[in-house]
C-alpha positions in Angstrom: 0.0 0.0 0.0 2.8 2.7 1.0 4.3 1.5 -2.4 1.2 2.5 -4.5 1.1 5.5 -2.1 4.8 6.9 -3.4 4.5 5.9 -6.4 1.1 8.1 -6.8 2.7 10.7 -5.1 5.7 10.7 -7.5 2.9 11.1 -10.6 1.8 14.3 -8.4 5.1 15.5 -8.0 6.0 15.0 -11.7 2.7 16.7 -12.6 3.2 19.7 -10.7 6.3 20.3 -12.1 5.1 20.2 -15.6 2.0 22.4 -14.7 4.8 24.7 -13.1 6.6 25.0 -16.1 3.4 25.8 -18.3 2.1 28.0 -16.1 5.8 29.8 -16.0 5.2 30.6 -19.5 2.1 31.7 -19.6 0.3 28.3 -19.9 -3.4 28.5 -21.9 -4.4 31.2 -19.6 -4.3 34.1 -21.6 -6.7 33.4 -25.2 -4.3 36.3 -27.1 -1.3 34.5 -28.6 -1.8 31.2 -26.8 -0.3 29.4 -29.5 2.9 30.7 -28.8 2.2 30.2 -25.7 1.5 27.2 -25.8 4.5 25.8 -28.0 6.7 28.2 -25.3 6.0 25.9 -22.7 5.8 23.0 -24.2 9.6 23.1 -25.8 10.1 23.9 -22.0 9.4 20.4 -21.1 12.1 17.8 -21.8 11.9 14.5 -23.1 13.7 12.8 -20.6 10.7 14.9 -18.0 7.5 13.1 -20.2 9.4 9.8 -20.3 9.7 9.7 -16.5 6.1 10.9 -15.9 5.2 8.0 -18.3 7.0 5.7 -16.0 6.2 7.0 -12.9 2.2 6.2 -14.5 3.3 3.0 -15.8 4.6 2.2 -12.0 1.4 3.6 -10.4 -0.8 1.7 -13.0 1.3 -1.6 -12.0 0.9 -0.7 -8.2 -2.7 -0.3 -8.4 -3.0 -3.2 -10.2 -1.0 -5.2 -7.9 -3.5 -3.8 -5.0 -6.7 -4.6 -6.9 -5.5 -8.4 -7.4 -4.7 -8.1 -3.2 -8.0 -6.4 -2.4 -9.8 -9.4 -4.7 -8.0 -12.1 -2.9 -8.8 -10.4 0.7 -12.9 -10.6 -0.8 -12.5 -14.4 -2.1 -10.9 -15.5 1.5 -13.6 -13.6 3.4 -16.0 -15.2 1.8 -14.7 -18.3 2.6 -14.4 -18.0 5.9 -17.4 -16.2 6.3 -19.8 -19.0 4.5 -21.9 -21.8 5.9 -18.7 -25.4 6.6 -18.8 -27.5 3.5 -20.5 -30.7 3.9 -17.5 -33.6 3.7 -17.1 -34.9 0.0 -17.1 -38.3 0.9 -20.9 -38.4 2.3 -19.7 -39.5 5.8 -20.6 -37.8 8.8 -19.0 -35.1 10.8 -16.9 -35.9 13.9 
């Protein structure tokens, strides 16, 4: 769980930055000449920065995933252990 929690906390992190980095150059805000704008901030953002946000969202994705299958086990072995005892397969009494 504290995995999936840093790992969505680095997608945050890596989001921010790149909002921070449009919004230092004037970002869409501003309808007249948001084009250049626009193309301002994005040749502001590197490469290497939208490969690592697309890994840090890769790793999340993978996390969560990881944490759904857990969470679906957790369900099946409540239930389980929750339900009525199974009557013996062999047809013989209980002791």
């Amino acid at each position: 769980m504290d995995d999936v929690k840093s790992q969505m906390e680095s997608v945050t992190r890596s989001y921010l930055e790149l909002d921070r980095k449009i919004s230092d150059n004037g970002g869409a805000q501003n309808l007249f000449g948001m084009s250049r704008k626009i193309r301002q901030s994005l040749e502001a953002i590197t490469l290497g920065e939208l490969d690592n946000l697309l890994s840090e969202i890769h790793r999340a994705k993978e996390g969560l995933t990881r944490l759904q299958e857990d969470v679906v086990e957790l369900r099946v072995l409540k239930e389980v252990l929750t339900s009525s005892p199974l009557q013996p397969l062999n047809g013989g009494a209980r002791t």
